[in-house]
Structures are given as C-alpha cells and as structure tokens.
C-alpha positions in Angstrom: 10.7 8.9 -10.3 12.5 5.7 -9.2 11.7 4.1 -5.8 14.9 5.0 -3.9 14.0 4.3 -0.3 12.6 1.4 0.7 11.1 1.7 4.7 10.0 -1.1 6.9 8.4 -0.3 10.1 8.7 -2.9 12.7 6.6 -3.5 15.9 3.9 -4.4 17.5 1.2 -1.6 17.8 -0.5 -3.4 20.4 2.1 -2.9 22.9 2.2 1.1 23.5 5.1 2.5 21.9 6.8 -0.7 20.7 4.3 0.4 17.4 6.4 3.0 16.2 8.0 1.9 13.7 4.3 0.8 12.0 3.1 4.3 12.6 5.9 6.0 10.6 5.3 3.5 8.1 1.7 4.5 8.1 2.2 8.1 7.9 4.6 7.7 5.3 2.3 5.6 3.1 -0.8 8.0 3.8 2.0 10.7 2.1 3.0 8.4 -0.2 6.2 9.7 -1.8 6.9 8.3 -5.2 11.0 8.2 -4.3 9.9 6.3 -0.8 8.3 2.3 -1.1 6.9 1.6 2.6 6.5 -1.9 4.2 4.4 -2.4 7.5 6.2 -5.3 8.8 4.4 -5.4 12.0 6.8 -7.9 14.2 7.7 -10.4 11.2 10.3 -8.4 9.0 11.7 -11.6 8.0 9.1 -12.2 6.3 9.7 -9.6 4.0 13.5 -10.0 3.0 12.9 -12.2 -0.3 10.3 -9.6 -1.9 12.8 -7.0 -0.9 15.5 -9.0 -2.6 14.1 -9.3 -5.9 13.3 -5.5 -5.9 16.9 -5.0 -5.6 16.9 -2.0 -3.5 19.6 1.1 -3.1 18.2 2.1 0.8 16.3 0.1 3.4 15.6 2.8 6.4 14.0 0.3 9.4 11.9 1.8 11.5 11.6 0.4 15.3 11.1 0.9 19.2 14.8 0.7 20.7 15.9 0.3 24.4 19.2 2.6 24.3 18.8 4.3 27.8 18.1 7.4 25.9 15.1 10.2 27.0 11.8 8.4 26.1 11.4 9.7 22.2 15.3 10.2 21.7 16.0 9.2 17.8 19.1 7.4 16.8 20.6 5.4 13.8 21.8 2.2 15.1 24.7 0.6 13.6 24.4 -2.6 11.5 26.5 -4.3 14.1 24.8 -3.4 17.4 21.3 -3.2 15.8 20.6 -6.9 18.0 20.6 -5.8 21.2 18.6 -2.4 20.8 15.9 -3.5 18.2 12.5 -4.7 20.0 11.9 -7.3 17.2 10.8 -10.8 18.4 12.0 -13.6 16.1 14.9 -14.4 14.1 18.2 -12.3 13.8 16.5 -10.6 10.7 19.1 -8.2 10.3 21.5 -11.0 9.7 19.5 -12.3 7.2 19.4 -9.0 5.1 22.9 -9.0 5.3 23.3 -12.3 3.5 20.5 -11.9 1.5 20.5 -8.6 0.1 23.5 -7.4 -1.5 24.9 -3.6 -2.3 22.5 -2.2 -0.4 22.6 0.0 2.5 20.8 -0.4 5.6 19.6 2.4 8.3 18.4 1.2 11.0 16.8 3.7 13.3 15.7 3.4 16.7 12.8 5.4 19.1 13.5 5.4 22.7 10.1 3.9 23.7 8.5 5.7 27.2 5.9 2.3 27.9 5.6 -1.0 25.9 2.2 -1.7 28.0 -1.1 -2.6 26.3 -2.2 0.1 24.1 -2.7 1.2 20.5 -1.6 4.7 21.5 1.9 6.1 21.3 2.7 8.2 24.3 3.3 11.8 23.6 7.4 12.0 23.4 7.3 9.2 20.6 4.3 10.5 18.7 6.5 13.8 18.4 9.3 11.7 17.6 7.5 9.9 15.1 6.8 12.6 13.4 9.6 14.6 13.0 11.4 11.9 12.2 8.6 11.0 9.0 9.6 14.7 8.2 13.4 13.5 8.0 12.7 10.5 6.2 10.8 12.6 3.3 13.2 15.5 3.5 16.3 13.0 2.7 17.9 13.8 5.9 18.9 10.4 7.7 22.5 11.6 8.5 21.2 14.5 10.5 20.1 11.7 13.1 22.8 11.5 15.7 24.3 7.9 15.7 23.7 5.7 18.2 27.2 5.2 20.4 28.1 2.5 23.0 
C-alpha cells in the first residue's frame, strides 16, 4: 500500500507536555502502518519541508502542543490560517513555508491542550490519554471526527 499520510510530530520533549506531538509520532512509528510515513521533527519542522516536497505528499497531519484555552488534553484541528498563534513551535513561520512549498496537498494541523510545559520528559496524565486516543484516530482514518478549533 501507498504511503498516504505523512505525520510530523513537533515539540520539545524536554519541556513536559510541549513533547506531544514527538510522542504520537513515536507511537505511531512503533505501529508502523504501511498507509502512515511518520517524521519526529522535534522543534525544527522546517527542516523537514524539502524532503517532504520531493515525496510529493496527499496528507500531512502535524502533530503539536497548542495553547487554545481548552481543558488540559482537549484535541482540536487547527485551521491553516490560525495555526500561528496556537502552535508551540519555536522558529520560523513553518507553516507558511509548506504553503509555498508544497503544493496540492492538504494539511491537518492538530493541536493538544498542554496541562505544564515545565522540565520533564513525562507527559502529564490528560495528554498522555489524549495522545493516545488521538494515535488511535490517526490509524483509524478518522481526523474529521476531531472537533475544529473555533475563535
């Protein structure tokens, strides 16, 4: 079968909670769907846009730690447009940059409410939960069953 999701999981798992998005990416790769290509981009995605490019994907699903005022472990998709202000990335407006650079492709973006961003390597409880169901989404093809983030 045909790679048909790419995921990137953003973060820093240092920082508590902010590591979210790498340990969906992790869990995903330790299931290792063949429809599903994972990328652990830590807190460079960037740095990921031209390999993703040349693999001309159908679906990039990114995975990060969003500040929505939501209930700590609260899963939304965040639109394309607002994605700057929630995402916890650090660095260039990446998501601008996959824009320009990657064509007729379409981009989920979806955010965990994160309960602390303190030193850690642990995920608090509500986000490890969150974590996984939402690897169980992701594998089940079920993205638009997230609610969608709203202003």
């Amino acid at each position: 079968m045909n790679v048909k999701i790419h995921v990137w999981g953003v973060g820093n798992s240092t920082l508590g909670d902010d590591g979210v998005g790498i340990f969906v990416a992790k869990m995903l790769k330790r299931l290792s769907p063949p429809y599903i290509e994972v990328t652990i981009c830590e807190s460079v995605p960037e740095n990921f846009i031209l390999p993703l490019r040349r693999k001309k994907p159908q679906e990039l699903v990114i995975v990060d730690a969003a500040l929505m005022n939501l209930p700590p472990g609260s899963i939304r998709r965040i639109p394309l447009a607002q994605s700057e202000g929630f995402i916890l990335t650090h660095g260039l407006p990446f998501l601008t940059l996959i824009e320009s650079q990657i064509k007729n492709c379409n981009v989920t973006i979806i955010g965990i409410q994160p309960e602390t961003r303190g030193f850690s390597t642990k995920l608090s409880t509500s986000v490890h939960e969150a974590a996984r169901k939402l690897v169980k989404i992701i594998t089940t093809s079920r993205l638009r069953d997230i609610p969608l983030l709203t202003s």
